[in-house]
C-alpha positions in Angstrom: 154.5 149.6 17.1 153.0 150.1 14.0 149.4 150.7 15.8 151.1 152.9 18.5 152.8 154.6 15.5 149.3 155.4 14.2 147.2 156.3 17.2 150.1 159.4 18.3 150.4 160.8 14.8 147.5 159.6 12.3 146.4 163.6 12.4 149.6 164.9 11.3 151.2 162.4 8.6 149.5 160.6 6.1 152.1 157.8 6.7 151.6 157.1 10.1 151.3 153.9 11.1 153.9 152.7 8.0 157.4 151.9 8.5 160.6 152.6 6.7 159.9 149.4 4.4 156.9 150.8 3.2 157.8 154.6 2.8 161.8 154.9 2.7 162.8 151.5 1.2 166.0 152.3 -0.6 167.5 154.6 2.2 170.0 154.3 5.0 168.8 156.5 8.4 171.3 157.4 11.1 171.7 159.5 14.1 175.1 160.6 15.7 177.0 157.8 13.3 174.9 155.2 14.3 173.3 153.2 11.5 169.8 151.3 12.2 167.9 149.1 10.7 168.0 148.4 6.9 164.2 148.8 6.2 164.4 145.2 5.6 165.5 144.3 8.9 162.8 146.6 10.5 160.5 144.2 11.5 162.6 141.2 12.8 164.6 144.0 15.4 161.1 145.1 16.7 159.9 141.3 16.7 163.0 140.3 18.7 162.4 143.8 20.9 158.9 142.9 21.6 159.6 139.3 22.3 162.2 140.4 25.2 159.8 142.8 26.5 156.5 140.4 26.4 158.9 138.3 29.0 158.3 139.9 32.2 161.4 138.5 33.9 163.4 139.7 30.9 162.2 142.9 31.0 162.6 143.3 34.6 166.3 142.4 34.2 167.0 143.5 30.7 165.2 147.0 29.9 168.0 148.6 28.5 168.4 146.1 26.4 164.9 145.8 25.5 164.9 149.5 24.6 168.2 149.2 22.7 166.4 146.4 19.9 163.2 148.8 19.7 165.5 151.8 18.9 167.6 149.7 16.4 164.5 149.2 14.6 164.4 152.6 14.1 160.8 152.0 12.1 159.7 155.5 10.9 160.7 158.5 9.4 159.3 160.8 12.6 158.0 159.9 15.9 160.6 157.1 16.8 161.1 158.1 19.9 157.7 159.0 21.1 156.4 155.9 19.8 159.2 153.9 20.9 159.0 155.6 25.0 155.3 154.8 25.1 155.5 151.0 23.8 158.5 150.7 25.9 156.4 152.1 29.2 153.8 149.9 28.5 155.9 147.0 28.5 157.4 147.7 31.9 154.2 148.0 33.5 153.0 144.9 32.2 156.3 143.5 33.8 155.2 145.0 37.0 157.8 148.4 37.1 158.5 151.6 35.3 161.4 154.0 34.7 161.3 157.2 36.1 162.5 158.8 33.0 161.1 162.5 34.4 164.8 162.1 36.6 167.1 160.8 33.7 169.8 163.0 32.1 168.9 162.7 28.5 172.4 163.5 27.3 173.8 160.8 29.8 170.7 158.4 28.5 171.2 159.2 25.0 175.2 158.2 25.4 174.4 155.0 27.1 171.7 154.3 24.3 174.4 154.6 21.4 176.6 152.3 23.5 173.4 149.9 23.3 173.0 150.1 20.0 176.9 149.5 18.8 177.3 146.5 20.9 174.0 145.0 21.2 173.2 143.1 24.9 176.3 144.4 26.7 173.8 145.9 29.1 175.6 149.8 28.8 171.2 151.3 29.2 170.5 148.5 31.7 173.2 149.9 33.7 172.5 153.7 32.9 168.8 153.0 33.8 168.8 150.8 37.1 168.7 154.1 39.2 165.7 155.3 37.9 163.4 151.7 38.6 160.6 152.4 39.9 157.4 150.2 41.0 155.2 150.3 38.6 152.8 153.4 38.2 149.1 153.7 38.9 148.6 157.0 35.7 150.8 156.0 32.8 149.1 158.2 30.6 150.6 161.4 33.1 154.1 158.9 33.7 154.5 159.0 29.6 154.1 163.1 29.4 156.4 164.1 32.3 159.2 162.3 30.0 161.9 164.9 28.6 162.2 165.3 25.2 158.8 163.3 24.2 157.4 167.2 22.6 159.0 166.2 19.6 161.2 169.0 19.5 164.5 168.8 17.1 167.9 168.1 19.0 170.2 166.2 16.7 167.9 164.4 13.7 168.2 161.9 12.2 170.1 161.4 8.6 169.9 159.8 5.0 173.5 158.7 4.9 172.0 157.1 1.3 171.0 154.6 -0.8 170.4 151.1 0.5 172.4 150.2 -3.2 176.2 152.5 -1.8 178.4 149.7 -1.4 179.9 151.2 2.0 176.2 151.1 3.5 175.8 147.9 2.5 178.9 146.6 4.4 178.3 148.5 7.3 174.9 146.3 7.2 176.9 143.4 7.0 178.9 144.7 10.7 175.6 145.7 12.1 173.9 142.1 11.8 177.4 140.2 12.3 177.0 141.7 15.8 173.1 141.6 16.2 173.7 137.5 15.5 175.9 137.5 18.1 174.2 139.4 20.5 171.3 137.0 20.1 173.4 134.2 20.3 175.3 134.9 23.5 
């Protein structure tokens, strides 16, 4: 991720490549009231994200899911999404499919995304994205850039709700890995 991070936007930030823990440790990001990853917790979501998708059969049968952990992580302060689509591709073609995210509904795909990520492993983007696998894709490099919404271009962004310290973050924390545990456990 963090390589990824760096290769798509080394020439326009100085932090590229550097996650949340290293640039943004004392803050608490949303997005349309949901709450990722404490910067501490950055690196185990994307671990357990990257250890789904390294599975091929897993990833066949659990992309949403797989997608869901990588967005939790919610590593950077710009260039989640980008970075997040093409690491995301990459793993489906390794697992012998992609997504033919050119014909998804991002407004629908967004919706079943925040489902995802406030009850982890329920498969709500498995389900949203099963009409749209494909075999996998000879160009991924041209499969990657006919994906809506990868310009980068502002739609709803994301928020410092604030410190890591606020009491009510910190139990909302709490929810957020009571749930991750037993996501992971089921």
């Amino acid at each position: 991720m963090l390589f990824t991070h760096k290769t798509l936007f080394e020439a326009m930030y100085p932090w590229a490549g550097q996650d949340r823990l290293q640039t943004a440790p004392n803050i608490a990001v949303s997005r349309g009231g949901v709450l990722f990853a404490h910067p501490k917790s950055i690196q185990n979501a994307i671990e357990h994200a990257l250890k789904l998708g390294n599975d091929p059969k897993t990833m066949r049968d659990k992309p949403g899911e797989v997608m869901g952990y990588l967005a939790h992580g919610h590593p950077f302060l710009d260039g989640n999404g980008r970075t997040i689509m093409v690491v995301h591709c990459i793993l489906a073609q390794r697992a012998g499919f992609s997504i033919d995210w050119a014909s998804t509904d991002k407004t629908a795909y967004l919706q079943a995304l925040t489902k995802e990520l406030d009850d982890p492993g329920k498969g709500f983007l498995d389900k949203y994205l099963e009409p749209y696998i494909r075999p996998a894709v000879s160009d991924l490099k041209e499969h990657i850039a006919a994906a809506k919404g990868l310009d980068g271009g502002r739609g709803e962004t994301d928020t410092v709700r604030g410190s890591n310290d606020d009491p009510a973050i910190q139990a909302e924390y709490k929810q957020q890995l009571k749930r991750d545990e037993q996501s992971k456990g089921a």
